[in-house]
N, CA, C and O atoms as a printed pandas DataFrame, in Angstrom:
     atom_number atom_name residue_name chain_id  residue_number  x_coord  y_coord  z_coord
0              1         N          UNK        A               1    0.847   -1.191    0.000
1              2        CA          UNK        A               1    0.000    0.000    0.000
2              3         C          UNK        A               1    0.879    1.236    0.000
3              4         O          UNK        A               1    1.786    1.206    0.832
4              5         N          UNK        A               2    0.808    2.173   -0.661
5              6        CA          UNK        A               2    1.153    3.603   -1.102
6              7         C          UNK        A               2    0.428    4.261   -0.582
7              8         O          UNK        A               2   -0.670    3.705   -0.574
8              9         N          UNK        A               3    0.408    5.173   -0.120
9             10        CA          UNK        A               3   -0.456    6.455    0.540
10            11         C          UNK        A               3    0.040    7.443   -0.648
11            12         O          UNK        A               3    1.135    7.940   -0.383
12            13         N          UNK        A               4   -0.582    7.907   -2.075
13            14        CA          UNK        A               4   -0.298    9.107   -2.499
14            15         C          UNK        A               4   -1.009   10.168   -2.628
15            16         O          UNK        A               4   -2.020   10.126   -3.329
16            17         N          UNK        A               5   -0.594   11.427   -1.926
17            18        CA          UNK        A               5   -1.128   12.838   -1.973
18            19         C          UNK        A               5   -0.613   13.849   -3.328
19            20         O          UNK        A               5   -0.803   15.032   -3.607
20            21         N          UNK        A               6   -0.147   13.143   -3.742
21            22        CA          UNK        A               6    0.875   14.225   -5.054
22            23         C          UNK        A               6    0.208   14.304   -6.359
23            24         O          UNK        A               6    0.219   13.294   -7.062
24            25         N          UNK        A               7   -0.335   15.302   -6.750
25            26        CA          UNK        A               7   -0.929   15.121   -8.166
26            27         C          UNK        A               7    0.460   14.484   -9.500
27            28         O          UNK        A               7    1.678   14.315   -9.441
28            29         N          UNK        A               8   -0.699   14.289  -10.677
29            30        CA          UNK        A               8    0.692   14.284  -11.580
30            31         C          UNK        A               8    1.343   15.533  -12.034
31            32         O          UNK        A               8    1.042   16.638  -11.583
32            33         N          UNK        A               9    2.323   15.310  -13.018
33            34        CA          UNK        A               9    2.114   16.389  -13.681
34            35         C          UNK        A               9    1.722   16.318  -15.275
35            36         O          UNK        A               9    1.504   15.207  -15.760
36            37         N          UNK        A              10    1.632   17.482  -16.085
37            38        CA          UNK        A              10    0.755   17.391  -16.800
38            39         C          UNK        A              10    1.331   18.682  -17.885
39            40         O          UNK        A              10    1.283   19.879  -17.600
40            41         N          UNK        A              11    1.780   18.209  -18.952
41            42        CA          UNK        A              11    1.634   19.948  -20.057
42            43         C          UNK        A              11    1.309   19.434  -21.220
43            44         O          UNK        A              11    1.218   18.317  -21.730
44            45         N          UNK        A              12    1.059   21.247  -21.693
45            46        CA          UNK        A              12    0.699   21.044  -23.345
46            47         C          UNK        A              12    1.944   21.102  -24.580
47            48         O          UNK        A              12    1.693   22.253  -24.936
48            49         N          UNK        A              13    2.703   20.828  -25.173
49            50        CA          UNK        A              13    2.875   20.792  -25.849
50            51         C          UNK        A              13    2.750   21.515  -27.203
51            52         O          UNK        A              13    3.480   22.413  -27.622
52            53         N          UNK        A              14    1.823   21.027  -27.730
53            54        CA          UNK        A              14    0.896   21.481  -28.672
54            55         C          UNK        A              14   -0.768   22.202  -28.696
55            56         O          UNK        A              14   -1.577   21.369  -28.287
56            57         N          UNK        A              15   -1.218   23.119  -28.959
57            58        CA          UNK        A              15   -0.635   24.551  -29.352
58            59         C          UNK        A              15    0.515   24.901  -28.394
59            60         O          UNK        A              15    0.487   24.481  -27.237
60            61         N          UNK        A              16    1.477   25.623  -28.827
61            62        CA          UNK        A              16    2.132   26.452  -27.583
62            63         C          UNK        A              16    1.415   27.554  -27.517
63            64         O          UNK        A              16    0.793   28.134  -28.407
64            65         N          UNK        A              17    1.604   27.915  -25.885
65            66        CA          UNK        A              17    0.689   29.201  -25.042
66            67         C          UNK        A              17    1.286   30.600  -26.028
67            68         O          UNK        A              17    2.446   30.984  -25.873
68            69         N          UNK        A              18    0.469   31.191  -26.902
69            70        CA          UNK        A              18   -0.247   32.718  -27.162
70            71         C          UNK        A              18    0.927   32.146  -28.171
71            72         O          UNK        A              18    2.064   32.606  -28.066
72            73         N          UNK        A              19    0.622   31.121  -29.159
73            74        CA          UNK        A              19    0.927   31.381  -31.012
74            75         C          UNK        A              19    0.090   31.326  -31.628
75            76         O          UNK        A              19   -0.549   30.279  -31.517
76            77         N          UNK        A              20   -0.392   32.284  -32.556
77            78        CA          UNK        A              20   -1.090   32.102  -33.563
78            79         C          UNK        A              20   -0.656   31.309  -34.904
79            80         O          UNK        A              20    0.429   31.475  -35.463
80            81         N          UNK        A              21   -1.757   30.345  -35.372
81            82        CA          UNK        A              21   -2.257   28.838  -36.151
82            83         C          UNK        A              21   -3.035   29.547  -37.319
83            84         O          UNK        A              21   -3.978   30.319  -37.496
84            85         N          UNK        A              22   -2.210   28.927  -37.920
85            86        CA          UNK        A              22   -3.054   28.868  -39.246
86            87         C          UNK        A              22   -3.585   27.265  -40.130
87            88         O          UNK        A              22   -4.256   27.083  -41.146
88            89         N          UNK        A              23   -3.007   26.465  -39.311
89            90        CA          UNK        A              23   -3.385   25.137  -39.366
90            91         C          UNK        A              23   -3.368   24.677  -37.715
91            92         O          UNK        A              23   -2.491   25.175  -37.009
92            93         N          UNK        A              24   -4.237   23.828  -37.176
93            94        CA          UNK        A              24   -4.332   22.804  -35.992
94            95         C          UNK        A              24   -4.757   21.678  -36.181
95            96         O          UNK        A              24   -5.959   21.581  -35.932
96            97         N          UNK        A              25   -4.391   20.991  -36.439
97            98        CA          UNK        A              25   -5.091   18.672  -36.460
98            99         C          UNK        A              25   -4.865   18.152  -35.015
99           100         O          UNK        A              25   -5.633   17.207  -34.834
100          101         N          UNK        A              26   -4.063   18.417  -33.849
101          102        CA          UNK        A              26   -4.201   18.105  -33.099
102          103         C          UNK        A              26   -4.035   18.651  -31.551
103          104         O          UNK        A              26   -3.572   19.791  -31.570
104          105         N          UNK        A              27   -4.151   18.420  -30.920
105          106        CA          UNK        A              27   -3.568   18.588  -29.409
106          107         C          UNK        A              27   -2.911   17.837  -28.821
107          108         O          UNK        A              27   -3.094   16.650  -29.091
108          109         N          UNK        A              28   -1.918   18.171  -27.822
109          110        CA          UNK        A              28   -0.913   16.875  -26.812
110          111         C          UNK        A              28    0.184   17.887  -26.453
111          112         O          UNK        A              28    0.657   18.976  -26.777
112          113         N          UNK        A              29    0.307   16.854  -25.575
113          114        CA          UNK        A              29    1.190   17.110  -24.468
114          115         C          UNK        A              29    1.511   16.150  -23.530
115          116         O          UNK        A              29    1.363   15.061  -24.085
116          117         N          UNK        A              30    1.818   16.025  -22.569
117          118        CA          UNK        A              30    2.395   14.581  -21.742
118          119         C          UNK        A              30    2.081   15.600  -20.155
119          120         O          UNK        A              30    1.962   16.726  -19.672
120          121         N          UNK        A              31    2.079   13.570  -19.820
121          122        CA          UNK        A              31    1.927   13.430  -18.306
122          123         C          UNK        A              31    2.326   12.107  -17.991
123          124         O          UNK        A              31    2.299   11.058  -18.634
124          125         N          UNK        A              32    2.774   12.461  -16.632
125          126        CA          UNK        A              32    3.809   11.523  -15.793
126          127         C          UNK        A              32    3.535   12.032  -14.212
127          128         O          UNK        A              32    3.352   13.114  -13.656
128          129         N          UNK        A              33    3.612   10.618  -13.815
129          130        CA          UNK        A              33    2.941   10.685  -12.359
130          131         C          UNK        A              33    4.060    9.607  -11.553
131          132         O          UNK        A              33    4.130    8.411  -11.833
132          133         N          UNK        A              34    4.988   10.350  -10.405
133          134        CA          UNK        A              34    5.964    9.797   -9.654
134          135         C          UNK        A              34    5.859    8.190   -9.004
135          136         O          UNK        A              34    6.747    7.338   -8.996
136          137         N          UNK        A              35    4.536    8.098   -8.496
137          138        CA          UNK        A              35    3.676    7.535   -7.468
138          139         C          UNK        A              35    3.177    6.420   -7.935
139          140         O          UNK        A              35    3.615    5.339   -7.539
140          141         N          UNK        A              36    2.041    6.517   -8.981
141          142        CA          UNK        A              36    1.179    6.075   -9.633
142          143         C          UNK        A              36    0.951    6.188  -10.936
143          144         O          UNK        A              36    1.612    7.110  -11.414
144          145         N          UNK        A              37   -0.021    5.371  -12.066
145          146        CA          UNK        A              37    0.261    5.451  -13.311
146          147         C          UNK        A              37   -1.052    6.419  -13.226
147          148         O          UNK        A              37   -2.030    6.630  -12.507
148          149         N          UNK        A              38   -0.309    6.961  -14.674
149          150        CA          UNK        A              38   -1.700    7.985  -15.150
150          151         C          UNK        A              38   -3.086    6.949  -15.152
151          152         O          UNK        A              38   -3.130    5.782  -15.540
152          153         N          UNK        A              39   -4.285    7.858  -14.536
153          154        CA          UNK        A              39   -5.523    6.656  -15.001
154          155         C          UNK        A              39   -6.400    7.178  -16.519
155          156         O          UNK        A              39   -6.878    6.588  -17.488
156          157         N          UNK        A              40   -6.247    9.041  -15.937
157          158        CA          UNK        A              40   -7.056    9.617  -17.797
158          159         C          UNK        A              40   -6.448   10.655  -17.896
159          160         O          UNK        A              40   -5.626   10.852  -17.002
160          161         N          UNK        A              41   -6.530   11.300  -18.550
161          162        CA          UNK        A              41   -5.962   12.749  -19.647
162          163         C          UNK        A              41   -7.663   12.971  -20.271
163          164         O          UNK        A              41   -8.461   12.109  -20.638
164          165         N          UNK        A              42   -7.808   14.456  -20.212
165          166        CA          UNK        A              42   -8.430   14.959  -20.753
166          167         C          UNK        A              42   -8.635   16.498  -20.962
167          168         O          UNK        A              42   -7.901   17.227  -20.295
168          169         N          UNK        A              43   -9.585   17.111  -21.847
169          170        CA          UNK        A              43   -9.361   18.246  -22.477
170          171         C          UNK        A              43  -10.534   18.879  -22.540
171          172         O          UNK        A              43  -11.427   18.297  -23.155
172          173         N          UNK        A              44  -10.843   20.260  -21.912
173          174        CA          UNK        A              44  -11.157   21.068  -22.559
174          175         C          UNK        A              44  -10.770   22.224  -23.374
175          176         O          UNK        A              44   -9.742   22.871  -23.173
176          177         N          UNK        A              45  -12.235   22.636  -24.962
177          178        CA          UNK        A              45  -11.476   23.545  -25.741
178          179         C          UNK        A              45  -12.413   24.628  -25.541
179          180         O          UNK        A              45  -13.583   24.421  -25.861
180          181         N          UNK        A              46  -12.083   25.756  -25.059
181          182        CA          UNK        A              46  -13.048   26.835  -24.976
182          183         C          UNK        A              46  -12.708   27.917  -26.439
183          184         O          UNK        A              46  -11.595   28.112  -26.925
184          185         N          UNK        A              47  -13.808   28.407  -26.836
185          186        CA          UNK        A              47  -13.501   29.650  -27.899
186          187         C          UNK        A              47  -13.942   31.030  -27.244
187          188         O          UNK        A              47  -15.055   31.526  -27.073
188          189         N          UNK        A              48  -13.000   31.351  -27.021
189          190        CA          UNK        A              48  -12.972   32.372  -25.915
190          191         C          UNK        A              48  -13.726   33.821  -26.375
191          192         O          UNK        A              48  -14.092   34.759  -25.667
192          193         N          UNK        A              49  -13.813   33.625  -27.893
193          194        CA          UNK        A              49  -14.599   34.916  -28.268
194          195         C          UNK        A              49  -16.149   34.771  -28.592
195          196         O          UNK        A              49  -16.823   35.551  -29.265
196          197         N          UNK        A              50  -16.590   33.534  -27.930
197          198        CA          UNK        A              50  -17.947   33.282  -28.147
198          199         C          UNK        A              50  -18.360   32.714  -26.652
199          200         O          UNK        A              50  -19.508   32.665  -26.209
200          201         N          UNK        A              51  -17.145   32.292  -25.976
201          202        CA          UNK        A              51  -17.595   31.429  -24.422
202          203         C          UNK        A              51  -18.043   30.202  -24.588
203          204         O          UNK        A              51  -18.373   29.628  -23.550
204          205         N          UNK        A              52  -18.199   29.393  -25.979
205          206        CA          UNK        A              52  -18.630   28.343  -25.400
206          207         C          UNK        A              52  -17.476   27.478  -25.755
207          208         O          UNK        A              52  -16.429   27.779  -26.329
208          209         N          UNK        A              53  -17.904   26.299  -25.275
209          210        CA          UNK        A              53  -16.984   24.882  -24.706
210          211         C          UNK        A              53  -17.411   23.757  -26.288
211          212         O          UNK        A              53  -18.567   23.603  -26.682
212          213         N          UNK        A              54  -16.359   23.206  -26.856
213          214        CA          UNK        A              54  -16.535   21.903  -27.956
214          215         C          UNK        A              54  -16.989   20.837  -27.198
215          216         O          UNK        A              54  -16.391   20.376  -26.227
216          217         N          UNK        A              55  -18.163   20.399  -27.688
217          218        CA          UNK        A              55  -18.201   18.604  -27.291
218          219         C          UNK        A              55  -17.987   17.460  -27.812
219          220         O          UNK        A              55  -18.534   16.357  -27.811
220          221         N          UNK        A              56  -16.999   17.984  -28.298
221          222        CA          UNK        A              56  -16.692   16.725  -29.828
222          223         C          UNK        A              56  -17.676   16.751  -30.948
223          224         O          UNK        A              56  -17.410   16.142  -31.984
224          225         N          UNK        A              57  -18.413   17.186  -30.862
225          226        CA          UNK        A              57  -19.577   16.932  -32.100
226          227         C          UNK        A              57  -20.046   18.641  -32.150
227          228         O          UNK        A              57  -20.829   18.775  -33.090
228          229         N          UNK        A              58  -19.775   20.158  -31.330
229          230        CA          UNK        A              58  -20.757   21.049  -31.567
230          231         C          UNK        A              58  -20.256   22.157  -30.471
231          232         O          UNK        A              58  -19.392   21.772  -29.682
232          233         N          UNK        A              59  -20.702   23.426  -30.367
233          234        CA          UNK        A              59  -19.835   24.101  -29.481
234          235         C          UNK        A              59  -21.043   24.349  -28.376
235          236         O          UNK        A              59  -21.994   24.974  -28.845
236          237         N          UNK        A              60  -21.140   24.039  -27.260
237          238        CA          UNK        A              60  -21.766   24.549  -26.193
238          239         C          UNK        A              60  -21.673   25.226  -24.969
239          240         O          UNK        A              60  -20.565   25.512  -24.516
240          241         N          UNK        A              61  -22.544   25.470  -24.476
241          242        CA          UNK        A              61  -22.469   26.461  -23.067
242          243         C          UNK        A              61  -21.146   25.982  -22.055
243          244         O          UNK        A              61  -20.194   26.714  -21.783
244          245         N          UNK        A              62  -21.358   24.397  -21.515
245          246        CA          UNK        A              62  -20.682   24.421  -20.465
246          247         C          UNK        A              62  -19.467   23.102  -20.822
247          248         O          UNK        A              62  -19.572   22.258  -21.711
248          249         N          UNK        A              63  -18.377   23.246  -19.865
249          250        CA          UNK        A              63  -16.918   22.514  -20.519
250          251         C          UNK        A              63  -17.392   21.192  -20.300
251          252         O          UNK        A              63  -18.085   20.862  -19.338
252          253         N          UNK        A              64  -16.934   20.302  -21.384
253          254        CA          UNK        A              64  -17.335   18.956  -21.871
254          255         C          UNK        A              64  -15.734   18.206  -21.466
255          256         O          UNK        A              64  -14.713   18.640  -22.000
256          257         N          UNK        A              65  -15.698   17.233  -20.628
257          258        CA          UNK        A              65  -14.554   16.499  -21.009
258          259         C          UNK        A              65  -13.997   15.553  -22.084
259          260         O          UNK        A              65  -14.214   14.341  -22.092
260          261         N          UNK        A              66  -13.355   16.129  -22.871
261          262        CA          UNK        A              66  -12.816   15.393  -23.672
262          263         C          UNK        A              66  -11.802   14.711  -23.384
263          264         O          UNK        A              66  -10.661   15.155  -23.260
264          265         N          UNK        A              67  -12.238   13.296  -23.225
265          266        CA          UNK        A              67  -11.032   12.019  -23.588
266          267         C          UNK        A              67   -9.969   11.875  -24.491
267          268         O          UNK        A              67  -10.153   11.738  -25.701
268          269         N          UNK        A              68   -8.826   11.900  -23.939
269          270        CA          UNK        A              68   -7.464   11.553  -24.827
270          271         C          UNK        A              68   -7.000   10.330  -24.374
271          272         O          UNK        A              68   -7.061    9.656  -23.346
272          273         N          UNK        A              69   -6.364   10.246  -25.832
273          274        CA          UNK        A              69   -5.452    8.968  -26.051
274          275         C          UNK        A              69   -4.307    9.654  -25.162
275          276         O          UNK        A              69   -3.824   10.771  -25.349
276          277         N          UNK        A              70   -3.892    8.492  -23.881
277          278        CA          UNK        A              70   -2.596    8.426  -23.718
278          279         C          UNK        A              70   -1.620    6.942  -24.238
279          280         O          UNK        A              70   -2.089    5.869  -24.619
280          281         N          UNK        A              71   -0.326    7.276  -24.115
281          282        CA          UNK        A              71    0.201    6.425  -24.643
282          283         C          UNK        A              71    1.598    6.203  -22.777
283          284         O          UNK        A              71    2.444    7.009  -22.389
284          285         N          UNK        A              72    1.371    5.395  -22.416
285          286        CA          UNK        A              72    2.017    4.810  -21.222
286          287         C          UNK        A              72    3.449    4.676  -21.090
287          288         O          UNK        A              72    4.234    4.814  -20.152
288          289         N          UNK        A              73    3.575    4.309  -22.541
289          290        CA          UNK        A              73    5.389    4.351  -22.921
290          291         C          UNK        A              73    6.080    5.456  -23.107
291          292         O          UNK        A              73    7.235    5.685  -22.749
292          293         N          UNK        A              74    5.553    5.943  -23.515
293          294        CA          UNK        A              74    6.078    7.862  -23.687
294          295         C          UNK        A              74    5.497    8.794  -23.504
295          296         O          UNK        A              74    5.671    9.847  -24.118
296          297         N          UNK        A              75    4.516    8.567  -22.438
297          298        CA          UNK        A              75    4.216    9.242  -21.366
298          299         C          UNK        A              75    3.316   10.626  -22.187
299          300         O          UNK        A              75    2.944   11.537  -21.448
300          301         N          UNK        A              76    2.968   10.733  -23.866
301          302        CA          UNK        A              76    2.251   11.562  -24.490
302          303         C          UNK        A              76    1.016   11.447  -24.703
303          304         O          UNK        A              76    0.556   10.367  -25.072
304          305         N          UNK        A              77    0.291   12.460  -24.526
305          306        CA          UNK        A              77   -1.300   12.654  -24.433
306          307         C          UNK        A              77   -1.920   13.049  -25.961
307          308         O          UNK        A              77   -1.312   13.920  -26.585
308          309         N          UNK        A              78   -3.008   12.485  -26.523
309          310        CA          UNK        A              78   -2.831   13.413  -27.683
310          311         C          UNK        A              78   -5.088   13.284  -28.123
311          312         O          UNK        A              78   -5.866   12.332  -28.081
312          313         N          UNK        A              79   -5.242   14.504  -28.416
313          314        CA          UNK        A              79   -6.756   14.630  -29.240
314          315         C          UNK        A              79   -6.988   15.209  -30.117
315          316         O          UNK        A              79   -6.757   16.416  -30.047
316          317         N          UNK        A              80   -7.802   14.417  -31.926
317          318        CA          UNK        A              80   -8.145   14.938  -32.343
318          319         C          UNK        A              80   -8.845   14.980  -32.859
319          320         O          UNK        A              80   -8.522   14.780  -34.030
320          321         N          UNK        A              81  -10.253   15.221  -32.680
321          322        CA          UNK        A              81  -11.223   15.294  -33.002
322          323         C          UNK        A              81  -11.780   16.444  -32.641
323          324         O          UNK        A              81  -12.689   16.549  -31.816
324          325         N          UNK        A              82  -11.200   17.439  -33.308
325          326        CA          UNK        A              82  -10.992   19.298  -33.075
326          327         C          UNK        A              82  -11.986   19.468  -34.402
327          328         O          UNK        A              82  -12.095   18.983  -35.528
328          329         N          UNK        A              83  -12.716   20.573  -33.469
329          330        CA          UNK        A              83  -13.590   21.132  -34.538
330          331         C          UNK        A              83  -12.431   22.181  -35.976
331          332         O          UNK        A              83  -11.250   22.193  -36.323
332          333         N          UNK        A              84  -13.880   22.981  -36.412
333          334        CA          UNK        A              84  -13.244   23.805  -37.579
334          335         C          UNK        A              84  -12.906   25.230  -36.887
335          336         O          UNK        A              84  -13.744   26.065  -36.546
336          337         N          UNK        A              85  -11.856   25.306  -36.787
337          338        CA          UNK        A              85  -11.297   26.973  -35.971
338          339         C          UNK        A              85  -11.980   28.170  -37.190
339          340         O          UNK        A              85  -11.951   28.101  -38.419
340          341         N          UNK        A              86  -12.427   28.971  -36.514
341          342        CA          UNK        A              86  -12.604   30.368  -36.722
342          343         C          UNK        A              86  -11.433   31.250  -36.917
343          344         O          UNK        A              86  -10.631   31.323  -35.986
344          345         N          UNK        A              87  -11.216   31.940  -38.013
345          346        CA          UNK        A              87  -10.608   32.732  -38.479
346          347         C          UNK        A              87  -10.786   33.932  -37.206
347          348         O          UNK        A              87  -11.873   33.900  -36.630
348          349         N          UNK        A              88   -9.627   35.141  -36.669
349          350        CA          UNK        A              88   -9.434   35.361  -35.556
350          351         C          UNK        A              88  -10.558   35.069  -34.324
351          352         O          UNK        A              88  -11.420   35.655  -33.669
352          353         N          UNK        A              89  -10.005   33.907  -34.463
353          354        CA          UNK        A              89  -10.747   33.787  -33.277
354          355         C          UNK        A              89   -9.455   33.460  -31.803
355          356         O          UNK        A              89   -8.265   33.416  -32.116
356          357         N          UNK        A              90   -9.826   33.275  -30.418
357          358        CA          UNK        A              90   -9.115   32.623  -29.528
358          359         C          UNK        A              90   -9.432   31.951  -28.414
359          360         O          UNK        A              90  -10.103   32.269  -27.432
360          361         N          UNK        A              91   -8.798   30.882  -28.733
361          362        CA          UNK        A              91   -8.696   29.388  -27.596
362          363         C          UNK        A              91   -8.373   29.263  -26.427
363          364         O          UNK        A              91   -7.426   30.024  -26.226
364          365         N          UNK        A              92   -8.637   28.717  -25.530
365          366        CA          UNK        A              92   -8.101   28.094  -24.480
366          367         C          UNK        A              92   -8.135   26.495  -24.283
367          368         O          UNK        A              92   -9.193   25.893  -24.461
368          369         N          UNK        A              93   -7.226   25.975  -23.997
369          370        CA          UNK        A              93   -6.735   24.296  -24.296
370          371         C          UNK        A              93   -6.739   24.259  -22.861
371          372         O          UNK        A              93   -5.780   24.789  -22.300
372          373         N          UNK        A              94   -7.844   23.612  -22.000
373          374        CA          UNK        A              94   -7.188   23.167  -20.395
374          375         C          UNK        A              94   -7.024   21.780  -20.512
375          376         O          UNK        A              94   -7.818   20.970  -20.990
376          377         N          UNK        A              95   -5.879   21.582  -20.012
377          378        CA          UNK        A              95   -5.917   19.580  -19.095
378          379         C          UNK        A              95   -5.653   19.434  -18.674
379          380         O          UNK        A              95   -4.668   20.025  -18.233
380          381         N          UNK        A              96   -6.184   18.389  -18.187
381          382        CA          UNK        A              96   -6.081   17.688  -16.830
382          383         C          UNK        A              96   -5.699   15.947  -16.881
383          384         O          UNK        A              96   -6.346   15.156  -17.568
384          385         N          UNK        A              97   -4.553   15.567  -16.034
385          386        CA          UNK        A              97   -4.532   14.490  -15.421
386          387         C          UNK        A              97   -4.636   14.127  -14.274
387          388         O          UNK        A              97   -4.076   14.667  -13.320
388          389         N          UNK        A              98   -5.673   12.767  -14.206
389          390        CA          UNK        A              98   -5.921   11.952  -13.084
390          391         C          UNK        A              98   -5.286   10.792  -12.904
391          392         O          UNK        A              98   -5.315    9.976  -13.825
392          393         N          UNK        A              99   -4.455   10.427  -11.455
393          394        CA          UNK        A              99   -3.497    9.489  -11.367
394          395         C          UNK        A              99   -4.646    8.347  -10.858
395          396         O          UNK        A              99   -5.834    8.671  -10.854
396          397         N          UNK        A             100   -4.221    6.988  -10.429
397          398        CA          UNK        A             100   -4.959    5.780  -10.196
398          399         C          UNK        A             100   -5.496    5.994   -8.548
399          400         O          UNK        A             100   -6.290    5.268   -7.949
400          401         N          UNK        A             101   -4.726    7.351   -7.973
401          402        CA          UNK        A             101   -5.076    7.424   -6.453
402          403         C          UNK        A             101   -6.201    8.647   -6.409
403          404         O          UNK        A             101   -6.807    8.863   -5.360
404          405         N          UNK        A             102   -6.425    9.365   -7.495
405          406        CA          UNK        A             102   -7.709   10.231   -7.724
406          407         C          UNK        A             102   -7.057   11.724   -8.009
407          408         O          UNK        A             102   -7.713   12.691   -8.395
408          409         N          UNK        A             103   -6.044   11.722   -7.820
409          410        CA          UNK        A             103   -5.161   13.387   -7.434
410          411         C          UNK        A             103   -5.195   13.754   -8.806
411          412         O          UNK        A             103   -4.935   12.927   -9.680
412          413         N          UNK        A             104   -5.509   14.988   -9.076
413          414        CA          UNK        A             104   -5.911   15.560  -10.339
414          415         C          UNK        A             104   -4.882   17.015  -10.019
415          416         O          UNK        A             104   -4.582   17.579   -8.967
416          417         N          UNK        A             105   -4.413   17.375  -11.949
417          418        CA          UNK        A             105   -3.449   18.084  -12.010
418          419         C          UNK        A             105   -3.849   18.994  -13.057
419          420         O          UNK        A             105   -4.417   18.430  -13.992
420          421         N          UNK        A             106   -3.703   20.336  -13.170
421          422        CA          UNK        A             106   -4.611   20.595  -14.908
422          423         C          UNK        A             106   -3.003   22.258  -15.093
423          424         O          UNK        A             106   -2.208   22.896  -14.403
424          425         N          UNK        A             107   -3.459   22.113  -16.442
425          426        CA          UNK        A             107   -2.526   23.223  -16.790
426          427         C          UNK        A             107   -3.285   23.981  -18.060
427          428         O          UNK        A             107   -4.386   23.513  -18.351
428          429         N          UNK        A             108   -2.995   24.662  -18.536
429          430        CA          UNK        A             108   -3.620   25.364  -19.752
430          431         C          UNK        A             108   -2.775   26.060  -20.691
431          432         O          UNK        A             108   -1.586   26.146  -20.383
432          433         N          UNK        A             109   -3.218   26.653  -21.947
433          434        CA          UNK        A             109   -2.880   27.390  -22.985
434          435         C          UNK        A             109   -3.515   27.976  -23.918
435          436         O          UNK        A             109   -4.606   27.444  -24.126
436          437         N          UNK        A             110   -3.306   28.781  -24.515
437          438        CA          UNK        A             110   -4.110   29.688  -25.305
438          439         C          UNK        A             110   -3.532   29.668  -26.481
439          440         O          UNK        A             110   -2.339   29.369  -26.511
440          441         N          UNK        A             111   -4.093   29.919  -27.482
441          442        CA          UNK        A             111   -3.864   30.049  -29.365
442          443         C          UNK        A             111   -4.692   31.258  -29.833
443          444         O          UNK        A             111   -5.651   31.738  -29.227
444          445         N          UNK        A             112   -4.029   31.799  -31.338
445          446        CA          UNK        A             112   -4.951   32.246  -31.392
446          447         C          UNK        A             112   -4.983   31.776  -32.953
447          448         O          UNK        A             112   -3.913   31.658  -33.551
448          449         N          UNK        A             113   -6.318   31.489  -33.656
449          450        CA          UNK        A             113   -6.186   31.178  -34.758
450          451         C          UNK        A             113   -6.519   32.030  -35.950
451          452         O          UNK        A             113   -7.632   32.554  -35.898
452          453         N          UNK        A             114   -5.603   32.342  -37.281
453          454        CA          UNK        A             114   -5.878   33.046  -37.802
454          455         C          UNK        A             114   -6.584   32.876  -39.292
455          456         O          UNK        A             114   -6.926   33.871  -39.931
């Protein structure tokens, strides 16, 4: 038995924080947890000049968790099933990882797409 209090940790990668895109196909970034194995990775995408949140299929009011593929061996997170970006428009990418002991970790980034 392990007693762990330590979240993981968790970044993005892809977008990097405040570049503007003129192409996006995906999201990722990695997470790694000292303690325990990652249990999920996930994502919200906000469009910050309208407020609402993607649900994989449509843009709505409130943040939807989106499920990512992690990959265990190299420790990279990745989603794409990204809507169609708006010409200036701007993003916010939050995620979050949850380790197998419940401890949750989130980080964020912004884009802007042109």
């Amino acid at each position: 038995f392990v007693y762990d209090d330590q979240p993981p940790s968790i970044t993005i990668l892809h977008p990097v924080n405040g570049t503007t895109y003129t192409s996006l196909s995906e999201i990722n970034g990695t997470a790694t947890d000292n303690e325990n194995p990652i249990a999920n990775v996930y994502i919200h995408i906000r469009n910050n000049n309208t407020a609402k949140y993607w649900n994989g299929t449509a843009w709505v009011s409130n943040p939807v968790n989106l499920p990512c593929t992690y990959n265990t061996t190299t420790h990279i997170w990745n989603y794409t099933n990204l809507p169609t970006w708006q010409s200036n428009n701007n993003y916010t990418i939050s995620a979050f990882a949850t380790d197998v002991a419940g401890n949750v970790k989130s980080t964020w980034a912004w884009f802007r797409y042109q």
